[in-house]
MARMIMAR-928895 format. One record per atom (N, C-alpha, C): x, y, z; residue in three letters. Coordinates in steps of 0.05 Angstrom, whole numbers, plus 5000, padded with zeros to 4 digits. Example, Ala and Ser with C-alpha at 12.3 -4.5 7.8 and 13.67 -1.06 7.14 Angstrom:
+------+------+------+-----+
:   xx :   yy :   zz : res :
+------+------+------+-----+
: 5264 : 4886 : 5156 : ALA :
: 5246 : 4910 : 5156 : ALA :
: 5264 : 4934 : 5156 : ALA :
: 5257 : 4955 : 5142 : SER :
: 5273 : 4979 : 5143 : SER :
: 5258 : 5001 : 5157 : SER :
+------+------+------+-----+
//
This chain:
+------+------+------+-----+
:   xx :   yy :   zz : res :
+------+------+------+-----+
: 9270 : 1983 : 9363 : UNK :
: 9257 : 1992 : 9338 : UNK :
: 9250 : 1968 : 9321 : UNK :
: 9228 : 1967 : 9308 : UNK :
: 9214 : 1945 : 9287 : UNK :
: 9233 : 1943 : 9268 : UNK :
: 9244 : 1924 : 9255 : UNK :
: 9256 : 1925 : 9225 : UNK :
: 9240 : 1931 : 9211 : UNK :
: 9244 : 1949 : 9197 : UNK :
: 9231 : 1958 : 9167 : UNK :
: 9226 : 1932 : 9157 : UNK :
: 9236 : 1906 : 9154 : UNK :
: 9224 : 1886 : 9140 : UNK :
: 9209 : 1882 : 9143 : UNK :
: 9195 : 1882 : 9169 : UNK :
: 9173 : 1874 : 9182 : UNK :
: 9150 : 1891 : 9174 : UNK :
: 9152 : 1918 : 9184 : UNK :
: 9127 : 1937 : 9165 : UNK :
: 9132 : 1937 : 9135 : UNK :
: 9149 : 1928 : 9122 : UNK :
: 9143 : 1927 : 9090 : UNK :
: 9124 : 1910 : 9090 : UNK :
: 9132 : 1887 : 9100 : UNK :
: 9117 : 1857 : 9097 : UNK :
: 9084 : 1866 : 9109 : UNK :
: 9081 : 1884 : 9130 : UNK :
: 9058 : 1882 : 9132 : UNK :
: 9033 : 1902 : 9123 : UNK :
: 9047 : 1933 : 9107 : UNK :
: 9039 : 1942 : 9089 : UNK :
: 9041 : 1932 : 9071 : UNK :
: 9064 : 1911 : 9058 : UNK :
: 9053 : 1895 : 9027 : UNK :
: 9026 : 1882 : 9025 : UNK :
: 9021 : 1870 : 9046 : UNK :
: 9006 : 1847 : 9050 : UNK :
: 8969 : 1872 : 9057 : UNK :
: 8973 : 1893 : 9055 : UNK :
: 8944 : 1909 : 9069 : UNK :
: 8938 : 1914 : 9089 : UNK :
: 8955 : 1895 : 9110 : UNK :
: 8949 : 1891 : 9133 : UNK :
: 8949 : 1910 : 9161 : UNK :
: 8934 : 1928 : 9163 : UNK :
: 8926 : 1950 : 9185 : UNK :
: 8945 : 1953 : 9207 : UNK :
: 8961 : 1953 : 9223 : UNK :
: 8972 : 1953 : 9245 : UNK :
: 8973 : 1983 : 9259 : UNK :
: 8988 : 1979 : 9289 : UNK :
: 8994 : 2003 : 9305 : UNK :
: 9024 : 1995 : 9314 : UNK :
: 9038 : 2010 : 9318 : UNK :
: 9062 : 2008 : 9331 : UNK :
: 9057 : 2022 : 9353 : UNK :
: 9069 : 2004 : 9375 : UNK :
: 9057 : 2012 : 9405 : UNK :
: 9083 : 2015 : 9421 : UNK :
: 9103 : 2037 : 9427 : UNK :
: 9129 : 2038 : 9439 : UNK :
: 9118 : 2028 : 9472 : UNK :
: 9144 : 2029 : 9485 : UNK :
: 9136 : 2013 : 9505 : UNK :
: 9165 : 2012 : 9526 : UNK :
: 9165 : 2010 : 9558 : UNK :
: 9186 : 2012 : 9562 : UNK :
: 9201 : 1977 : 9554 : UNK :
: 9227 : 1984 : 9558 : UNK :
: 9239 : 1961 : 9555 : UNK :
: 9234 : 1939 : 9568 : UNK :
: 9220 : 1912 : 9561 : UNK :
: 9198 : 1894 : 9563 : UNK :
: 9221 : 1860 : 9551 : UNK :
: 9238 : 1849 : 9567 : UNK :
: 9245 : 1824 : 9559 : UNK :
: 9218 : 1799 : 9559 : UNK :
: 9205 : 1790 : 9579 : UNK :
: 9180 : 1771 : 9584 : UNK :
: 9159 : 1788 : 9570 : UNK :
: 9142 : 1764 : 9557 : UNK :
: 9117 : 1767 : 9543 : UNK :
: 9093 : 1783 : 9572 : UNK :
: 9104 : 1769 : 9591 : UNK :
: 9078 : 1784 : 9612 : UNK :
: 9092 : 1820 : 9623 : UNK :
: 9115 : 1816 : 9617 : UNK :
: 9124 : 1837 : 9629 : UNK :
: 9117 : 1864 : 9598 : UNK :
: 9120 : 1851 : 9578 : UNK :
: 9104 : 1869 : 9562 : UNK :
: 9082 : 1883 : 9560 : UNK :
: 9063 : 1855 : 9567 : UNK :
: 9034 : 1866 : 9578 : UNK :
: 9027 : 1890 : 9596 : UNK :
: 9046 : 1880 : 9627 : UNK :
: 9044 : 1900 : 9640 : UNK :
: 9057 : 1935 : 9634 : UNK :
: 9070 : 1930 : 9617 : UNK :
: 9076 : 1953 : 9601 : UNK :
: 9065 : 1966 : 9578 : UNK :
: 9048 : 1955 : 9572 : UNK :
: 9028 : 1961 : 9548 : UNK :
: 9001 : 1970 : 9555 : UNK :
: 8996 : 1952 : 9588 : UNK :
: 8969 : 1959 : 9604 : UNK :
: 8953 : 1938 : 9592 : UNK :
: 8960 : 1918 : 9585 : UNK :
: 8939 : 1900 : 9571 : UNK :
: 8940 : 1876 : 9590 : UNK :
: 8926 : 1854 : 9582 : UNK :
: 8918 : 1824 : 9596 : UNK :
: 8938 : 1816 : 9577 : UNK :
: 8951 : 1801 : 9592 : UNK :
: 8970 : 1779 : 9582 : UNK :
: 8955 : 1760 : 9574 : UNK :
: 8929 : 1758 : 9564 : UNK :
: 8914 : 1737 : 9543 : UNK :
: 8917 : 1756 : 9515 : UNK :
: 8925 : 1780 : 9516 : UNK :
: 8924 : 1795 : 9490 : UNK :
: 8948 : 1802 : 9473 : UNK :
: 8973 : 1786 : 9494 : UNK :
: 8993 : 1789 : 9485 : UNK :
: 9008 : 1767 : 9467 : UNK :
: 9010 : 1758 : 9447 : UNK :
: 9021 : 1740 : 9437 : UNK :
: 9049 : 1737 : 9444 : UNK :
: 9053 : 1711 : 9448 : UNK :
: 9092 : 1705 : 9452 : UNK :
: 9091 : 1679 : 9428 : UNK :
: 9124 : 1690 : 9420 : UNK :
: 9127 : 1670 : 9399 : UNK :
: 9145 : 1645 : 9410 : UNK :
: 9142 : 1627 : 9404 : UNK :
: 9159 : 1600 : 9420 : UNK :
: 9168 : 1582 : 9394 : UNK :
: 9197 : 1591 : 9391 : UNK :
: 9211 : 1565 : 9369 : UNK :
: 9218 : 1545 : 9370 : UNK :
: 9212 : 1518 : 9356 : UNK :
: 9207 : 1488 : 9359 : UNK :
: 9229 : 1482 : 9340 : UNK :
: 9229 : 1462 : 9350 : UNK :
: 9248 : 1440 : 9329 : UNK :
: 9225 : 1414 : 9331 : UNK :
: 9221 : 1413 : 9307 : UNK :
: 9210 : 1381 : 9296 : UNK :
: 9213 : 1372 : 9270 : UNK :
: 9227 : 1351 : 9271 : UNK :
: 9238 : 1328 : 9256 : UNK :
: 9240 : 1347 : 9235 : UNK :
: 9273 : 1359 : 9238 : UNK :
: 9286 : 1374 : 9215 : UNK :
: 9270 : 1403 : 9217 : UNK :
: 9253 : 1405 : 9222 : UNK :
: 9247 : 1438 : 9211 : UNK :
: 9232 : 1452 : 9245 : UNK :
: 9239 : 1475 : 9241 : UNK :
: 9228 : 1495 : 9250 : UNK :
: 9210 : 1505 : 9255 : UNK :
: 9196 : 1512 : 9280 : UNK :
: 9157 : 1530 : 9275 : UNK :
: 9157 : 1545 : 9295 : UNK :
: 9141 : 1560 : 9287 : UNK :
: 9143 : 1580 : 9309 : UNK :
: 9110 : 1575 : 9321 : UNK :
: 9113 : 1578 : 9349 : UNK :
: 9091 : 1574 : 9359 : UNK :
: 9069 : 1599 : 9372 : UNK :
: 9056 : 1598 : 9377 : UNK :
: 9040 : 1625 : 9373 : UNK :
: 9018 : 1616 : 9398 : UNK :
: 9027 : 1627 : 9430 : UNK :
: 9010 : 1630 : 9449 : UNK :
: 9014 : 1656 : 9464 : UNK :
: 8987 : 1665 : 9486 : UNK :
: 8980 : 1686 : 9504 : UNK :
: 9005 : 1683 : 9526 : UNK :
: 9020 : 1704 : 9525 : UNK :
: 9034 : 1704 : 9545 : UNK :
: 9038 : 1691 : 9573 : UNK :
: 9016 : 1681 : 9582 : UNK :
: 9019 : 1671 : 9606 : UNK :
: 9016 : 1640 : 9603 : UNK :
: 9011 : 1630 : 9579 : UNK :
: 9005 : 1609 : 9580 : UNK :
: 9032 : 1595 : 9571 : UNK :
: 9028 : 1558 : 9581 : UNK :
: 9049 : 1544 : 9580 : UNK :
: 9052 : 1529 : 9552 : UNK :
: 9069 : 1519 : 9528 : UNK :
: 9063 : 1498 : 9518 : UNK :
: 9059 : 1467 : 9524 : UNK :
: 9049 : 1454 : 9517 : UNK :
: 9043 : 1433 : 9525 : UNK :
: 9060 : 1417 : 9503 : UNK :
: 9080 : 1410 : 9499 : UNK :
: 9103 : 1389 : 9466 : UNK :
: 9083 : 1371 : 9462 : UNK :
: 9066 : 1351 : 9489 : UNK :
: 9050 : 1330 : 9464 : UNK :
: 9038 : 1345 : 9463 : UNK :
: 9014 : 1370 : 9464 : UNK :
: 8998 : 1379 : 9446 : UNK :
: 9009 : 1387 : 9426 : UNK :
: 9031 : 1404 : 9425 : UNK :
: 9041 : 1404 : 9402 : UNK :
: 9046 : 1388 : 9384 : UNK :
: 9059 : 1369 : 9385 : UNK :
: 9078 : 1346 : 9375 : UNK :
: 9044 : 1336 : 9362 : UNK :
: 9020 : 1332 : 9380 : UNK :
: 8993 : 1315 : 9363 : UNK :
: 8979 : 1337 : 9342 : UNK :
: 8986 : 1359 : 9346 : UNK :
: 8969 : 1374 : 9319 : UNK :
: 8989 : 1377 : 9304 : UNK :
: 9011 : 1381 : 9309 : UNK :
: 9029 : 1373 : 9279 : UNK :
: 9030 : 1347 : 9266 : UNK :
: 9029 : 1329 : 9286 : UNK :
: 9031 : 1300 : 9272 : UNK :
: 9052 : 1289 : 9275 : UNK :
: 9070 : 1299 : 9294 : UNK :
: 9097 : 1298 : 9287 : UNK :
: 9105 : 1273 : 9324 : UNK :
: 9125 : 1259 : 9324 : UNK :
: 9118 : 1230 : 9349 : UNK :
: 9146 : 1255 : 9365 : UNK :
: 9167 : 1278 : 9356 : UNK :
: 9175 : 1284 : 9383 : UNK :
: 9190 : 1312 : 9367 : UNK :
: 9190 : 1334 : 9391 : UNK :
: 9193 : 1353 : 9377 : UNK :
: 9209 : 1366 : 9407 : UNK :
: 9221 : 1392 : 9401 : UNK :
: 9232 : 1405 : 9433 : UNK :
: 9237 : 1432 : 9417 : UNK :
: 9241 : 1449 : 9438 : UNK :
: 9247 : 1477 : 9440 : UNK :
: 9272 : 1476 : 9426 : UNK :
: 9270 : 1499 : 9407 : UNK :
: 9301 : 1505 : 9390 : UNK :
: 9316 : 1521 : 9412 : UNK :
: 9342 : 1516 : 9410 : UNK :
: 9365 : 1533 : 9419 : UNK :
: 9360 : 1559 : 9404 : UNK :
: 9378 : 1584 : 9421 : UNK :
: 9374 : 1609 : 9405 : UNK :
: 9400 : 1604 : 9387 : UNK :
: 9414 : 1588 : 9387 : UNK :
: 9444 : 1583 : 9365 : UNK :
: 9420 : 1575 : 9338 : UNK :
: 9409 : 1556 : 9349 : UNK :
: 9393 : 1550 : 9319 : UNK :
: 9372 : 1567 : 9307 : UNK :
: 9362 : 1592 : 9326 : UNK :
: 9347 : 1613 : 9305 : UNK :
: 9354 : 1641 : 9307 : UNK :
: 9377 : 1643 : 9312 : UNK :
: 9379 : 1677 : 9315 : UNK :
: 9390 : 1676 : 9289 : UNK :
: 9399 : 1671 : 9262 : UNK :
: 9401 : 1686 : 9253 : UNK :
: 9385 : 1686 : 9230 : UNK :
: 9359 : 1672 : 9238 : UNK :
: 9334 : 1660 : 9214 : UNK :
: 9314 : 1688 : 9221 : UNK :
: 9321 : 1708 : 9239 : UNK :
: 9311 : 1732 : 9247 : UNK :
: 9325 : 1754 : 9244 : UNK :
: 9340 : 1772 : 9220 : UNK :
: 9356 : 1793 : 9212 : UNK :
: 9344 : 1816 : 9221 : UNK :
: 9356 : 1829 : 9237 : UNK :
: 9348 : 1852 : 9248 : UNK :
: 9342 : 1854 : 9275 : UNK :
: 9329 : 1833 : 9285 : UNK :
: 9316 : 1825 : 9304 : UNK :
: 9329 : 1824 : 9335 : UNK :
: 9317 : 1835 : 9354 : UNK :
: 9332 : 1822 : 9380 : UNK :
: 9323 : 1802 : 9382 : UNK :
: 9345 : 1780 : 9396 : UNK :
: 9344 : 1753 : 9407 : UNK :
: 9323 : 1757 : 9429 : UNK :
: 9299 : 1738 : 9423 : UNK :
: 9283 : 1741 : 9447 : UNK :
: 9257 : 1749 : 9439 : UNK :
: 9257 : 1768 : 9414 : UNK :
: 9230 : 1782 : 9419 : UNK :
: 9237 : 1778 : 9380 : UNK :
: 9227 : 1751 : 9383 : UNK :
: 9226 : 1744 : 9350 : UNK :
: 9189 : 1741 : 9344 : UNK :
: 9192 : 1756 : 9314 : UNK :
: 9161 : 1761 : 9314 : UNK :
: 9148 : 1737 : 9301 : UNK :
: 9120 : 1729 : 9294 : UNK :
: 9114 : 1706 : 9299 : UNK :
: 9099 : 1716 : 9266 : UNK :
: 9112 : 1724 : 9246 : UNK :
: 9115 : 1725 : 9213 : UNK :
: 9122 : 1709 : 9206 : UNK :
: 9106 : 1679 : 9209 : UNK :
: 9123 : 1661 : 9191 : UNK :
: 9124 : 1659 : 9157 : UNK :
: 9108 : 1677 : 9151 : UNK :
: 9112 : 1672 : 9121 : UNK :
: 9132 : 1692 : 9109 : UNK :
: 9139 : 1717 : 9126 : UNK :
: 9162 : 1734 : 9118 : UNK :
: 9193 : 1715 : 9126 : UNK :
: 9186 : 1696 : 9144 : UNK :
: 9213 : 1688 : 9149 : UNK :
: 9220 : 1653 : 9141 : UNK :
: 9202 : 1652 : 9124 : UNK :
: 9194 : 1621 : 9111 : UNK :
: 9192 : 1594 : 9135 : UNK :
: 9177 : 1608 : 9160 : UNK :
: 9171 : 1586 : 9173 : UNK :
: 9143 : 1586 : 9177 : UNK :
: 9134 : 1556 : 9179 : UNK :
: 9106 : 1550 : 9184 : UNK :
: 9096 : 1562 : 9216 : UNK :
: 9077 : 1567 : 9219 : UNK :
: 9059 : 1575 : 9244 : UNK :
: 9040 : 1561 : 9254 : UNK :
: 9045 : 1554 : 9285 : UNK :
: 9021 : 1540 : 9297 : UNK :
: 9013 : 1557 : 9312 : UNK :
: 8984 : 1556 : 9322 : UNK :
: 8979 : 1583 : 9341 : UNK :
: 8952 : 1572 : 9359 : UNK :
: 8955 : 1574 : 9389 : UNK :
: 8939 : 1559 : 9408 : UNK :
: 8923 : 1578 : 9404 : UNK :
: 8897 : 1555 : 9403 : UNK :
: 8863 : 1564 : 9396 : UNK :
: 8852 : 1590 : 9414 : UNK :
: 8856 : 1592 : 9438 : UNK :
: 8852 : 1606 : 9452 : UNK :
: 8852 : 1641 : 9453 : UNK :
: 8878 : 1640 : 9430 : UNK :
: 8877 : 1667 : 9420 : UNK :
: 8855 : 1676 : 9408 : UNK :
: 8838 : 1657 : 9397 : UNK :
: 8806 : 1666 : 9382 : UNK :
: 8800 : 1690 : 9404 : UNK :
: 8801 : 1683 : 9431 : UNK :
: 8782 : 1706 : 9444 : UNK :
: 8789 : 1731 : 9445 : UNK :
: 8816 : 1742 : 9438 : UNK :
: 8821 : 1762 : 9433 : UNK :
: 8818 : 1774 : 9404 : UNK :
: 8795 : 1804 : 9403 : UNK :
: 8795 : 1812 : 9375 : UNK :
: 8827 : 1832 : 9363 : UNK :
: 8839 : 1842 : 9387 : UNK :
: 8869 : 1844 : 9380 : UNK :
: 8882 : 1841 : 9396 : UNK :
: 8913 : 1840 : 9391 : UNK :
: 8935 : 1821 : 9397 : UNK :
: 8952 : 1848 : 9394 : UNK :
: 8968 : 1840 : 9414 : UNK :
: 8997 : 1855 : 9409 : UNK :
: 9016 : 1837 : 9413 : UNK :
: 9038 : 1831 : 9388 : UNK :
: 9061 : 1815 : 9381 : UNK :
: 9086 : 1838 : 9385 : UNK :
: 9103 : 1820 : 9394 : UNK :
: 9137 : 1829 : 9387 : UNK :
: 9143 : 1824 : 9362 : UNK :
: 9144 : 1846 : 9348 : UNK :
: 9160 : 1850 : 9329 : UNK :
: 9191 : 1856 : 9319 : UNK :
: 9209 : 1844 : 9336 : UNK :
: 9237 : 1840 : 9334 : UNK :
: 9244 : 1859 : 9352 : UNK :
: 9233 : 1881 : 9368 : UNK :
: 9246 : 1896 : 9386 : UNK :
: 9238 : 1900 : 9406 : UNK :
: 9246 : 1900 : 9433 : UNK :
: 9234 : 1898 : 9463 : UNK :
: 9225 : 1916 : 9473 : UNK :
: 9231 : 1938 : 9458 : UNK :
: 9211 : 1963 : 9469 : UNK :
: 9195 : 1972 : 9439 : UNK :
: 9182 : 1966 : 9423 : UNK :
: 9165 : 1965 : 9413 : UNK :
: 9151 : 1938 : 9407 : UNK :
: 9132 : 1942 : 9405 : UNK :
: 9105 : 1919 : 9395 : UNK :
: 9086 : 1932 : 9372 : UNK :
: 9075 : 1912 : 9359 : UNK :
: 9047 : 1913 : 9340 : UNK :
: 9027 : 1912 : 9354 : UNK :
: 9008 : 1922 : 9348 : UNK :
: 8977 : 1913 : 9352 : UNK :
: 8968 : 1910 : 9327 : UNK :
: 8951 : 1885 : 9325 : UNK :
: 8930 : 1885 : 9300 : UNK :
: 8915 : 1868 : 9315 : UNK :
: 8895 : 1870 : 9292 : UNK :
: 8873 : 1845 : 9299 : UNK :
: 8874 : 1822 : 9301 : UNK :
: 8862 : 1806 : 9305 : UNK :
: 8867 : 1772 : 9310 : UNK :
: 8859 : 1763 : 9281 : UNK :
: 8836 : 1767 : 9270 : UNK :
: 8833 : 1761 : 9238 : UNK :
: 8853 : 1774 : 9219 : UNK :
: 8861 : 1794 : 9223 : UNK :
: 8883 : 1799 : 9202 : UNK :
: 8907 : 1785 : 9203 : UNK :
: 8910 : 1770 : 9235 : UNK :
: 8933 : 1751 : 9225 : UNK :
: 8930 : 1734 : 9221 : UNK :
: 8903 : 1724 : 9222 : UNK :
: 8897 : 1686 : 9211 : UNK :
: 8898 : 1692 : 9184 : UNK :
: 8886 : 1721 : 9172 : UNK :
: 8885 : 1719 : 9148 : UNK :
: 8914 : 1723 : 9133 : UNK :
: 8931 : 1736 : 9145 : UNK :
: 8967 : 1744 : 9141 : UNK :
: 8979 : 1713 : 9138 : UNK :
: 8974 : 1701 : 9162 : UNK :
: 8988 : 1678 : 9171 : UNK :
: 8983 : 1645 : 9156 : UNK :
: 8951 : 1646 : 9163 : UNK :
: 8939 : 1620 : 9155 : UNK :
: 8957 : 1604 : 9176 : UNK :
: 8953 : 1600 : 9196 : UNK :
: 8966 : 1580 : 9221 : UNK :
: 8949 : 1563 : 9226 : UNK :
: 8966 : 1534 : 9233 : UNK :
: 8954 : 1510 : 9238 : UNK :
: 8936 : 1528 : 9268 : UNK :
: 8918 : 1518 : 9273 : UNK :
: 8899 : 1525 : 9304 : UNK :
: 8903 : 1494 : 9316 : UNK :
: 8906 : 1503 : 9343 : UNK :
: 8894 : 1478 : 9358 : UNK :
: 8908 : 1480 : 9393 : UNK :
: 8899 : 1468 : 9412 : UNK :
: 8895 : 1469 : 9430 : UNK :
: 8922 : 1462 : 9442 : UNK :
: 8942 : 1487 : 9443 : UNK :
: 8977 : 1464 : 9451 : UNK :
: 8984 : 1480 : 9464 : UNK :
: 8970 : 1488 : 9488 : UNK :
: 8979 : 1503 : 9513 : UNK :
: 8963 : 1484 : 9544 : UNK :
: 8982 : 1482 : 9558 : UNK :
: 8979 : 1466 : 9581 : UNK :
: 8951 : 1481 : 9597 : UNK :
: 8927 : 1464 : 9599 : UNK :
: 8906 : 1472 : 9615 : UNK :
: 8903 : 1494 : 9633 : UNK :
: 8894 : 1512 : 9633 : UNK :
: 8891 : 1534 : 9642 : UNK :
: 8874 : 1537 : 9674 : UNK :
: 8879 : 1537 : 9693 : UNK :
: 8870 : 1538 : 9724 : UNK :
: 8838 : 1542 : 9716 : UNK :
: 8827 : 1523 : 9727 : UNK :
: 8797 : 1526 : 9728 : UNK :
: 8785 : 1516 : 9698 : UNK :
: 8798 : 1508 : 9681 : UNK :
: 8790 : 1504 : 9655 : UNK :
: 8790 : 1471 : 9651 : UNK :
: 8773 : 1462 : 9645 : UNK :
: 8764 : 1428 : 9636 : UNK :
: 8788 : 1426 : 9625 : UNK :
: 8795 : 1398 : 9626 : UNK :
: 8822 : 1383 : 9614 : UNK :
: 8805 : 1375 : 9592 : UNK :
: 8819 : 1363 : 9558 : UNK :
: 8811 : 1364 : 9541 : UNK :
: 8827 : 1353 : 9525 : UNK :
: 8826 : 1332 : 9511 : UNK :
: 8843 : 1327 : 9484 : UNK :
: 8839 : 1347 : 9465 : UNK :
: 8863 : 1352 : 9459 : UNK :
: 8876 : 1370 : 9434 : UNK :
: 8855 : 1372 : 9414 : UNK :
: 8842 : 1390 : 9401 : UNK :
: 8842 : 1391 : 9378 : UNK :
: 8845 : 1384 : 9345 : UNK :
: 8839 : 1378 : 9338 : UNK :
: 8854 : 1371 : 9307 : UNK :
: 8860 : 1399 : 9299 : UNK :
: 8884 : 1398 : 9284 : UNK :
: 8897 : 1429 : 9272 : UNK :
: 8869 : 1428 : 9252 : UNK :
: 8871 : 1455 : 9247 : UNK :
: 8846 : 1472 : 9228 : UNK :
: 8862 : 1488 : 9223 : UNK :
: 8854 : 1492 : 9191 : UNK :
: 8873 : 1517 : 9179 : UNK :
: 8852 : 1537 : 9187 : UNK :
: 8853 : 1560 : 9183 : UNK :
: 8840 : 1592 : 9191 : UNK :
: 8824 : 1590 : 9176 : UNK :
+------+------+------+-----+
//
């Protein structure tokens, strides 16, 4: 079940959504396939540690992060995956695992690989493994305002590419 925090925050804000039940779904792809969607439409959230603070990172299920892409659109020279000791309890309500990618309800910044542009909606975990959100992809740049930029490891058949510069939404 969603925490009510989570739909306050996103009826406070105007912001349209669907709640999409679902069978019980641990992996971002294994959601997909439970939802019937492309795992390019699925958002997974991925928690960082860099120099002192926290971000949550914001890619398509199947895809990999890449830390120096990350680490170059933040700006930041070295960064790594948070332990779940260091964010489970920065997520109240929430199952471990399927933390939703609200960084402004949960006072952390958001980075989110460019690539999600091609989807016009997204279905996120919203703190529970058998439900998800759907909304649109503009309603969360506009919710979110997330750094953009290219910090998922090259995709099979896709040109290799230096990163991006972060762009706000």
């Amino acid at each position: 079940m969603i925490p009510e925090s989570i739909i306050q925050y996103l009826q406070s804000n105007n912001v349209p959504f669907e709640r999409r039940p679902h069978l019980r779904a641990i992996t971002a792809q294994a959601l997909a396939a439970s939802l019937h969607v492309t795992g390019f439409q699925v958002a997974k959230t991925v928690i960082l540690h860099a120099q002192d603070r926290q971000w949550l990172c914001v890619t398509s299920a199947p895809d990999t992060l890449d830390l120096d892409r990350v680490a170059e659109v933040l700006g930041v020279e070295s960064l790594r995956l948070a332990n779940e000791s260091e964010f489970a309890d920065l997520f109240p309500q929430c199952e471990v695992g399927a933390e939703p990618p609200f960084g402004q309800l949960y006072g952390l910044p958001v980075v989110m690989d460019e690539h999600l542009r091609q989807a016009e909606r997204l279905w996120f975990r919203a703190g529970s493994h058998t439900e998800a959100i759907e909304l649109r992809f503009q309603d969360f740049l506009n919710l979110e305002e997330p750094m953009l930029g290219n910090i998922v490891q090259d995709r099979p058949g896709e040109q290799a590419h230096a990163p991006m510069e972060a762009q706000p939404s």
